[in-house]
C-alpha positions in Angstrom: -30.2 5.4 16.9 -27.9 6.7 19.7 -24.2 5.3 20.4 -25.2 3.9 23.4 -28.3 1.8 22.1 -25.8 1.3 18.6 -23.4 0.0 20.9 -25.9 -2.3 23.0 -27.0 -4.1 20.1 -23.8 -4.2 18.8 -22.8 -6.0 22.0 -26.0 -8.1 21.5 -24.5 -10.1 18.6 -21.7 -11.4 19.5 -23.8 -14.0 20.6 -24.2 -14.4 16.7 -20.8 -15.4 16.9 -21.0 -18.5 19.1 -18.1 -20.3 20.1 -15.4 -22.0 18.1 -15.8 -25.7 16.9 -12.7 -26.3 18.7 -12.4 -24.7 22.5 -8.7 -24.1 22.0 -8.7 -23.2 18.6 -7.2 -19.4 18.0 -8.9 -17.8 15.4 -8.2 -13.7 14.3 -11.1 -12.3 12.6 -10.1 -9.5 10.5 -11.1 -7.6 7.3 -9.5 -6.2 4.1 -11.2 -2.7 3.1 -10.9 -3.6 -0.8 -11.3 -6.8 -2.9 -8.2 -8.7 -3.1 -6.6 -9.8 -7.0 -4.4 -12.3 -8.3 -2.7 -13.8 -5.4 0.4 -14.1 -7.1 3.5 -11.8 -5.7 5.1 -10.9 -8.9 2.2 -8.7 -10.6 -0.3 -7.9 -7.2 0.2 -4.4 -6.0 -2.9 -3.7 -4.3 -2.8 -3.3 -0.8 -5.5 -6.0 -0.1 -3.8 -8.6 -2.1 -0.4 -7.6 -1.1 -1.6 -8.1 3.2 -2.5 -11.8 1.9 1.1 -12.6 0.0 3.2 -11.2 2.9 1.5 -14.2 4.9 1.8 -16.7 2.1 5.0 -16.0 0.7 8.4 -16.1 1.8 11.0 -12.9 1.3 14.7 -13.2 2.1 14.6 -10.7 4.5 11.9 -8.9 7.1 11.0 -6.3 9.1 11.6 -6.7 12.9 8.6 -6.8 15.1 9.1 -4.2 17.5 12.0 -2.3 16.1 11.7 1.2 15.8 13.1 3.0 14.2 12.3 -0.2 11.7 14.9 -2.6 11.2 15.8 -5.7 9.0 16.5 -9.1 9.6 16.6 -12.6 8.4 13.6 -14.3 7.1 14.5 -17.2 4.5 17.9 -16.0 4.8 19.2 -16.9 8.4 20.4 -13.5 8.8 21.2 -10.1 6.9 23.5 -11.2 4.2 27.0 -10.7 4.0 28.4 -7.5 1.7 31.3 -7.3 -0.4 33.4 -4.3 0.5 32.2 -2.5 -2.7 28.5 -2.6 -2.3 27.7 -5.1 -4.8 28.4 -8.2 -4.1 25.1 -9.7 -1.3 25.6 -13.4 -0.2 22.8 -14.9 1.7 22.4 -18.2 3.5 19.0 -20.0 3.6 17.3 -21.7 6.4 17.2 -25.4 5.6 14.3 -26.9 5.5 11.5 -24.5 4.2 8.9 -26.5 2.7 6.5 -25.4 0.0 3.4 -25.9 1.1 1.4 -29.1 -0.2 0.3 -29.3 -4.1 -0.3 -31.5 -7.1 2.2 -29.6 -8.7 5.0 -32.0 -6.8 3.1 -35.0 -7.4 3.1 -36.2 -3.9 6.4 -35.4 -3.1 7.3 -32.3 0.3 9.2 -29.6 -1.9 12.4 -27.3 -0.4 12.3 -23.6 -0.4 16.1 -23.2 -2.0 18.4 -20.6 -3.9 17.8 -21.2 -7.1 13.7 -20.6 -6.4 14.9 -16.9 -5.0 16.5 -17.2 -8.9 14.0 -18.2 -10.7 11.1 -16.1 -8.6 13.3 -12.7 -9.0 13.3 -13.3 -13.0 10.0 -13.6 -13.1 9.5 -9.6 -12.6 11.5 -8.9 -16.0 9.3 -11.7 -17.8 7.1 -9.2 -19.8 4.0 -11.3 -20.1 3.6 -10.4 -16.3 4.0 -6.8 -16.8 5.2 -6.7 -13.3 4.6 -3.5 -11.4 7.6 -4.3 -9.2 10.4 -4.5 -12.2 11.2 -1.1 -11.4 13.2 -2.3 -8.2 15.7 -4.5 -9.7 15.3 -3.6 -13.3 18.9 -2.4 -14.4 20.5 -2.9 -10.7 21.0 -6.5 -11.2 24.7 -7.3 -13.4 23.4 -8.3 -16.4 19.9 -8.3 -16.5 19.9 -6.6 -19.5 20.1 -10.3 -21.0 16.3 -10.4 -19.7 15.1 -8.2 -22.1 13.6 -8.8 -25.0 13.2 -12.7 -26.0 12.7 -13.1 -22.2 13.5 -16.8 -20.8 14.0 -17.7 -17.0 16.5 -20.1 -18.7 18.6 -17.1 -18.9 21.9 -17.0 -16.6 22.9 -13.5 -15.6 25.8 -13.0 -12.8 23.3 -10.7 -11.3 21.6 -13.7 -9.7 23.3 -17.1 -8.6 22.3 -20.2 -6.9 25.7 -21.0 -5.8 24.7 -23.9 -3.7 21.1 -25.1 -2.6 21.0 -23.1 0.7 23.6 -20.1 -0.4 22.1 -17.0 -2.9 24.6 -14.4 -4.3 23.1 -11.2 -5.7 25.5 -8.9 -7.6 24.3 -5.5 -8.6 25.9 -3.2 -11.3 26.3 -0.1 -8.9 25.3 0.2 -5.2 22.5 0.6 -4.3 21.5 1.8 -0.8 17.9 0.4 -0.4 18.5 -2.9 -2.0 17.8 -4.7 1.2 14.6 -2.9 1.6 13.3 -4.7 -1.6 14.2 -8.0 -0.3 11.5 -7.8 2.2 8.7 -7.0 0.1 6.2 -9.5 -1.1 7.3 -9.3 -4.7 10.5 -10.8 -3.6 8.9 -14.0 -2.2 9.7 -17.4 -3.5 7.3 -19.6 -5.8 7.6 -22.7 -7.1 8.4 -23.2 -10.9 6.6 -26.5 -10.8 3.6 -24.6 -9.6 3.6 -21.5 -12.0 3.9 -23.9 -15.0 1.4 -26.6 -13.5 -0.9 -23.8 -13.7 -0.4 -21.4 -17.4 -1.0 -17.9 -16.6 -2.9 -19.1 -13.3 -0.4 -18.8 -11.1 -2.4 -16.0 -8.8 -5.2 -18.5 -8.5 -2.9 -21.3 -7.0 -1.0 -19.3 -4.2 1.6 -22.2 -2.8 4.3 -20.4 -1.0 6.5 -21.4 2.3 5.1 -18.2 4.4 3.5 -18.5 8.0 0.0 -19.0 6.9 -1.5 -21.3 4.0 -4.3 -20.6 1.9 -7.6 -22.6 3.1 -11.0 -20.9 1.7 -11.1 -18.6 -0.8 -14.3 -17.0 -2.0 -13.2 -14.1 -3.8 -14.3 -10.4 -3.0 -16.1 -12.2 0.2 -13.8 -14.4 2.6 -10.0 -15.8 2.7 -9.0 -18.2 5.2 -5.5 -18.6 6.1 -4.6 -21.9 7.9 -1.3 -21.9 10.2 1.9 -23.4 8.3 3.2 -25.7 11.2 6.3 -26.1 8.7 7.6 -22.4 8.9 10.0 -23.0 11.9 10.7 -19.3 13.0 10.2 -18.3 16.7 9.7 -15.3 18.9 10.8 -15.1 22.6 10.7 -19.1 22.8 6.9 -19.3 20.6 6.7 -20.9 17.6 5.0 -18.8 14.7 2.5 -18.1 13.7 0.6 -18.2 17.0 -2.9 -18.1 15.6 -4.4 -21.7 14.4 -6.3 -19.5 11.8 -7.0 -16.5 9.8 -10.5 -15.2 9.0 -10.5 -12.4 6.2 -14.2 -10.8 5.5 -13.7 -7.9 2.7 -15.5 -5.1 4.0 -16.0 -2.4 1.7 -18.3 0.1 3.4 -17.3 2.2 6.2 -20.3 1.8 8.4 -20.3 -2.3 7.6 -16.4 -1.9 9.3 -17.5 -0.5 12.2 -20.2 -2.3 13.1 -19.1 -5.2 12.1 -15.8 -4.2 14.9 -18.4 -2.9 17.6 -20.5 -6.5 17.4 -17.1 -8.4 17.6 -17.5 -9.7 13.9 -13.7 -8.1 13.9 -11.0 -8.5 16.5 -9.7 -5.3 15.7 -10.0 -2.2 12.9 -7.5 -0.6 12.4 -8.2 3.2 10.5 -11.3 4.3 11.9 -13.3 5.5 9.1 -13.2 9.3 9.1 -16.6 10.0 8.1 -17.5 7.3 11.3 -15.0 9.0 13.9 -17.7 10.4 15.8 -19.5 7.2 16.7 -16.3 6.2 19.0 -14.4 9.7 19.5 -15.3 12.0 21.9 -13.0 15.1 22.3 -9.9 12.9 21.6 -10.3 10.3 23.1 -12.1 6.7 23.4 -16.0 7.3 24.8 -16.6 5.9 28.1 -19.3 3.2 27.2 -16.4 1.8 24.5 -13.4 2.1 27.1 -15.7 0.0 29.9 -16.0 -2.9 27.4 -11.6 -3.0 27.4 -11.7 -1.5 24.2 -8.3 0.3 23.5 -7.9 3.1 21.4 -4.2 3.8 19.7 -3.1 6.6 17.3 -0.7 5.5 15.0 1.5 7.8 12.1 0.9 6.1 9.2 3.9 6.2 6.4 1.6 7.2 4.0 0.5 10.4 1.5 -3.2 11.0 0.1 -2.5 13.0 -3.2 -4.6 14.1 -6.5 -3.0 12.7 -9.1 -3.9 14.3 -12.6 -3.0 12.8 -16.2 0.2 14.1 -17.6 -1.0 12.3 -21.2 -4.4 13.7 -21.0 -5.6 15.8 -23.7 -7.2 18.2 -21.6 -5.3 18.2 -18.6 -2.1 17.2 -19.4 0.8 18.6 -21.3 3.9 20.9 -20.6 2.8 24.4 -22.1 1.8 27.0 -19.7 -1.9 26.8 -20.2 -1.7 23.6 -19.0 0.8 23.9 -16.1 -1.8 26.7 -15.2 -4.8 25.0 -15.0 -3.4 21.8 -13.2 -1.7 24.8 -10.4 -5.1 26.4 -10.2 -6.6 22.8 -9.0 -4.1 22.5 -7.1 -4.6 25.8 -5.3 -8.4 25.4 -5.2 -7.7 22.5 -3.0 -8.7 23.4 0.9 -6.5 21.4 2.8 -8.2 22.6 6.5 -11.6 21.8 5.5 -10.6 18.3 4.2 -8.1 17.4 7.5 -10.6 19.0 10.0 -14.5 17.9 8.6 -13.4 14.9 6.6 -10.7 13.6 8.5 -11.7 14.6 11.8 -8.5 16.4 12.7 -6.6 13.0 12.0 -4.2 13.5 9.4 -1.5 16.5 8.3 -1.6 18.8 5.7 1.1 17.1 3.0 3.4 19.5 2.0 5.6 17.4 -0.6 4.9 13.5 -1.0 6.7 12.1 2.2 5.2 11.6 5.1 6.8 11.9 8.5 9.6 9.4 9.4 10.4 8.4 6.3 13.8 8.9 5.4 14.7 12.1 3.5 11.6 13.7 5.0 12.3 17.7 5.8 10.4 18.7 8.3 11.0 22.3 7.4 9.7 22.0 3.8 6.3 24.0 2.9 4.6 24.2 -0.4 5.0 26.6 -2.4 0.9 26.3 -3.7 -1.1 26.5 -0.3 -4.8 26.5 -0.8 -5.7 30.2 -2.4 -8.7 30.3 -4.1 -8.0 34.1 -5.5 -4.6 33.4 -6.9 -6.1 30.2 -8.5 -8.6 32.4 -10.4 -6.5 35.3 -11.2 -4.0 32.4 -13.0 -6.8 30.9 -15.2 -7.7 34.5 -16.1 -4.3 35.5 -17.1 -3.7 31.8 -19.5 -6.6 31.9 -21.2 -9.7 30.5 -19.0 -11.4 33.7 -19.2 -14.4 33.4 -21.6 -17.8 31.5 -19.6 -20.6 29.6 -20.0 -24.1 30.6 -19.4 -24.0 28.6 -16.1 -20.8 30.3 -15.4 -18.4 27.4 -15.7 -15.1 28.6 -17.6 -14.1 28.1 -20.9 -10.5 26.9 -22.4 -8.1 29.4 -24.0 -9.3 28.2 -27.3 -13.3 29.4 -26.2 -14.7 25.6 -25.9 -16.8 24.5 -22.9 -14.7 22.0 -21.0 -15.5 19.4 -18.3 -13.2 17.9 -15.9 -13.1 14.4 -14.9 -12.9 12.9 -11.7 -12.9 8.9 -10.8 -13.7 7.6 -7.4 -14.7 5.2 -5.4 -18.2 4.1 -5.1 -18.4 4.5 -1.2 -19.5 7.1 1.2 -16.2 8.3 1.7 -15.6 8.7 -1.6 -19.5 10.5 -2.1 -17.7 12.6 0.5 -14.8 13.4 -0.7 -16.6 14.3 -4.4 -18.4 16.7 -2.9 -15.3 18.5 -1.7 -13.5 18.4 -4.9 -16.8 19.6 -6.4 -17.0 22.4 -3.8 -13.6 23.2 -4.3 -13.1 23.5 -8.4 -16.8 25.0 -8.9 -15.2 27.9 -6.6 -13.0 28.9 -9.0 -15.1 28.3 -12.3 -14.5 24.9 -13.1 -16.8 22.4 -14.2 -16.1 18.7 -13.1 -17.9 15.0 -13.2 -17.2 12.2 -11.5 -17.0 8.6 -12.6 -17.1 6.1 -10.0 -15.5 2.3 -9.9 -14.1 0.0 -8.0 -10.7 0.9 -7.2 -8.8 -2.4 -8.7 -11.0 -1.5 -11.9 -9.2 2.5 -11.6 -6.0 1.2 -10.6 -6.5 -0.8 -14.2 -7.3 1.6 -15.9 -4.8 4.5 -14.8 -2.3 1.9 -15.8 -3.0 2.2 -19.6 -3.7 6.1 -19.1 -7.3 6.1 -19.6 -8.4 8.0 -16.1 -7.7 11.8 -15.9 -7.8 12.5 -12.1 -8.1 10.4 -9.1 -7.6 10.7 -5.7 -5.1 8.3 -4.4 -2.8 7.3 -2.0 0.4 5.3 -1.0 1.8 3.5 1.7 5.5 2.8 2.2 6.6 -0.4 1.0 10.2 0.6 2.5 10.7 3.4 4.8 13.0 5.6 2.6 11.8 8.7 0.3 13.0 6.7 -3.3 9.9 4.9 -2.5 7.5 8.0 -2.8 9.5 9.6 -5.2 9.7 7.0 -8.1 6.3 7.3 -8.3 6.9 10.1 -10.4 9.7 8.7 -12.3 9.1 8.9 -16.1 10.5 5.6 -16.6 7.6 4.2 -14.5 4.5 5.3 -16.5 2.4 3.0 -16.6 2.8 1.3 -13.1 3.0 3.2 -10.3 3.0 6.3 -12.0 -0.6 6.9 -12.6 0.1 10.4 -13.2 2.5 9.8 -16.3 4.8 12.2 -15.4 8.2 12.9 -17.7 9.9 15.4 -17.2 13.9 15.4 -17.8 15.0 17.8 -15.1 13.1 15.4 -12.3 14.2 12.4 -14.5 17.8 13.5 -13.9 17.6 14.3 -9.9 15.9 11.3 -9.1 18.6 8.7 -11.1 21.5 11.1 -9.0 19.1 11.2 -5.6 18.5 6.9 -5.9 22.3 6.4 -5.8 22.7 8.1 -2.6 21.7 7.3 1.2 20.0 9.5 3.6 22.5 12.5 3.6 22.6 16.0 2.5 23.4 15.7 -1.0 20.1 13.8 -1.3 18.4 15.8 0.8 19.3 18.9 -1.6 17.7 16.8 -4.6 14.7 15.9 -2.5 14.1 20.0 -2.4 14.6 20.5 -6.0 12.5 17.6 -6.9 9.3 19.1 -4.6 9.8 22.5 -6.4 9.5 20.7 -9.7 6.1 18.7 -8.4 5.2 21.5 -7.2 5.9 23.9 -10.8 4.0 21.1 -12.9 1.6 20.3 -10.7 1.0 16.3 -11.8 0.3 15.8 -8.4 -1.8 17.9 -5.5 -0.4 16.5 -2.2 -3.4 16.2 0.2 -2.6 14.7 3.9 -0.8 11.9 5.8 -3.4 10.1 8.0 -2.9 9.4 11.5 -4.4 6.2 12.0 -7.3 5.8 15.1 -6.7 1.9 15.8 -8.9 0.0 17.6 -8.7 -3.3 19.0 -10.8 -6.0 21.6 -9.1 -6.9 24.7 -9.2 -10.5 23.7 -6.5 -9.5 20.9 -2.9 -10.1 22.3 0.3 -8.5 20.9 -1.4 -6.4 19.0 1.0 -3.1 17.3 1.3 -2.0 14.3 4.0 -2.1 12.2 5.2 1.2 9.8 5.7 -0.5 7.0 4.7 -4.3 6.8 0.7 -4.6 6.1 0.3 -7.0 8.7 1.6 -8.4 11.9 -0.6 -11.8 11.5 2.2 -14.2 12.0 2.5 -12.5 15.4 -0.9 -12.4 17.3 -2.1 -14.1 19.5 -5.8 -14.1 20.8 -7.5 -15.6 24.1 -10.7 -17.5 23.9 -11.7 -18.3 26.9 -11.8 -14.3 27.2 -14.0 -13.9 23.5 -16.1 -16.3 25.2 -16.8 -14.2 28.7 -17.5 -11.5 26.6 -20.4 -13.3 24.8 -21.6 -14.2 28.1 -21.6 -11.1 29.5 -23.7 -9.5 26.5 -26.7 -12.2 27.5 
């Protein structure tokens, strides 16, 4: 089928779509590309789940709409909060009247958002039942919370964390820390409702009840989410009262192809990452095509604070390990990796070669920094010969340096861009003698798995939940195995920079630790830094105040869209 006829019956159904029940009612159609999980903001870390909590749960603090660079601001707190003189001491001040939303939990009764929920929600991440994946930001930065540990009990006072009166929250910390604020915008840091979490035992992420912009309606998991406008949340932008939207329609859309069709025939109001293996059907040299741009389509490029990487088991018996054999065969995948091929056929020229794990404009990103293991297919096969990989198969696949026939493992995602991407990895490691499989799953079910070390390699990636390099580089912090570091790295030396680096700002002390740490990533090779995606956004002219943010997941609360306007486009496609 051509683009144009594509795009004529794509046109065709919006009819399909039909008008809302109500004339005036603003509804956002929109998709998630993954299932969402739990819906509960202390143990979700998916990106899908993590879009929904930001609308349905209140943090202290968040992001500024159009700031940029990015900046802070109040949320539940009126404002930023005011800090003691040495760096530890935080005192915020709550807006009154923040309402939980509606549920049995409060038998009848309208329930206030106050201090000692921000309390009780921020002990949750130490309980150990939860296994949080977001411990790792307060965990030892709060004074006292060592009382947490062990016989854990949210009945536990610690200085670290007082309700000093119902609308006033002190937070005391045990040394400064420089990004603290950042973590107080995050969706782990949103407020729940004791009465809820125990109304519901070990439930708690299928009863979402926060005090954010939107309210959970339907829910039919792995299918559709509806978010329904809180009317309670109170906050305004330039005179409007948020959210704007009556309602939120969330479709998960899994395959690349059902995305863009499903944008193209107005099923979405906007998509935002055109799929790279679909760039094509939109992109003509560049830019928007013609047929697309006549229909007020608008295409935007947006830098995406985000790193694609191989990660590759630190634990595993075949690929992991310290010893040279090992460091060798983990630098020889790295080499084999051909970073043109995957930015400029897979990716369509929309992405950067990665040369350490930050992306561009986050904070303690040097722009002058290039690996030190570029893509060289010769050097990757003169290493395995010199440590051992010498001996080979009858089909030619290389042996270990103890002369048994080894297989490498790959998971991935059961997609066509993850087909696509096997069959570059394949390419890549069969070039220099190495046999691989893949495995493919569901990426909650790898993310699962990786987290009790049972998945070798996988491709991954990560977005920026604050705009500052700790929050790339912890993922190789030893003390996080087991949550976000999938690769189980340990190693002292890296251990020791990143405690010293975490303690300091944006300056050049860091910035000197930052370049150590990358020459240590880059001698052990747990990770293979791929690219940093430059997003092709697209969205319907009926879509208002539409930009993306660099950090938040969604700008929901925000939006605005025009009806009457969705509804002269379905006329004009009769």
């Amino acid at each position: 089928m051509t683009i144009r006829r594509l795009i004529a019956s794509s046109v065709a159904a919006l009819l399909l779509l039909g008008t809302p029940a109500h004339a005036a009612e603003k509804v956002l159609h929109t998709l998630l590309t993954t299932s969402e999980t739990g819906l509960d903001p202390a143990v979700a870390s998916d990106i899908a789940t993590l879009s929904l909590l930001e609308n349905l749960f209140d943090p202290l603090l968040r992001y500024d709409y159009a700031a940029r660079p990015v900046a802070l601001g109040g949320n539940a707190a009126l404002a930023l909060p005011e800090v003691s003189a040495d760096g530890l001491v935080y005192t915020f001040r709550l807006r009154p009247g923040m309402l939980f939303g509606a549920d049995p939990a409060f038998k009848g009764q309208r329930r206030e958002v106050t201090a000692a929920d921000y309390v009780y929600s921020l002990k949750r991440l130490y309980d150990p039942a939860l296994k949080s994946p977001w411990l790792f930001l307060f965990e030892g930065k709060l004074k006292g919370d060592a009382a947490l540990k062990g016989a854990f009990s949210d009945a536990t006072g610690i200085a670290g964390l007082q309700a000093v009166d119902r609308h006033t929250l002190r937070i005391t910390l045990s040394a400064p820390d420089k990004n603290f604020l950042f973590y107080l915008a995050m969706p782990a840091s949103g407020a729940v409702a004791r009465e809820v979490i125990e109304a519901y035992p070990g439930q708690a992420g299928n009863h979402p009840v926060g005090s954010g912009p939107f309210r959970l309606g339907e829910w039919k998991r792995s299918d559709k989410i509806v978010l329904l406008a809180n009317r309670d949340w109170g906050l305004t932008r330039h005179g409007q009262r948020l959210p704007l939207l009556d309602k939120v329609e969330v479709r998960i859309a899994e395959e690349f192809q059902g995305r863009m069709l499903g944008f193209l025939s107005g099923e979405y109001d906007y998509l935002e990452q055109v799929p790279e293996s679909l760039t094509d059907m939109v992109i003509r040299d560049g830019r928007l095509k013609p047929e697309l741009a006549a229909r007020g389509i608008v295409l935007s490029r947006f830098p995406v604070l985000q790193t694609y990487y191989m990660w590759m088991n630190m634990e595993d018996p075949l690929l992991g390990g310290y010893g040279k054999d090992k460091v060798a065969l983990r630098r020889a995948i790295a080499l084999s990796y051909d970073s043109a091929e995957d930015i400029g056929l897979l990716k369509k020229g929309f992405a950067l070669r990665a040369e350490s794990p930050l992306p561009p404009n986050v904070l303690g990103y040097d722009p002058a920094y290039r690996t030190p293991v570029p893509y060289n297919k010769a050097l990757a096969q003169a290493l395995l010969e010199r440590f051992g990989y010498r001996q080979r198969d009858p089909d030619g696949f290389r042996r270990g340096p103890d002369g048994r026939s080894f297989t490498l493992t790959m998971h991935s995602e059961a997609t066509v861009g993850g087909r696509l991407r096997d069959e570059l990895w394949r390419k890549n490691l069969n070039a220099i003698g190495l046999r691989v499989v893949f495995r493919t799953d569901k990426k909650t079910e790898i993310i699962k798995a990786s987290r009790l070390g049972k998945v070798q390699m996988f491709e991954s990636n990560w977005i920026a939940d604050f705009p500052d390099g700790d929050n790339f580089y912890q993922l190789l912090y030893g003390a996080n195995r087991g949550r976000a570091n999938y690769a189980r790295f340990n190693l002292p030396a890296y251990n020791e920079r990143y405690e010293q680096a975490r303690l300091l700002g944006d300056s050049p002390a860091r910035q000197k630790l930052y370049g150590e740490m990358n020459q240590l990533i880059h001698a052990y090779n747990p990770w293979v830094p791929l690219s940093h995606p430059l997003s092709a956004d697209l969205q319907h002219p009926w879509l208002k105040n539409y930009k993306r943010h660099p950090v938040e997941f969604t700008t929901w609360r925000y939006l605005d869209i025009d009806p009457e306007q969705r509804r002269r486009a379905s006329k004009m496609a009769r």
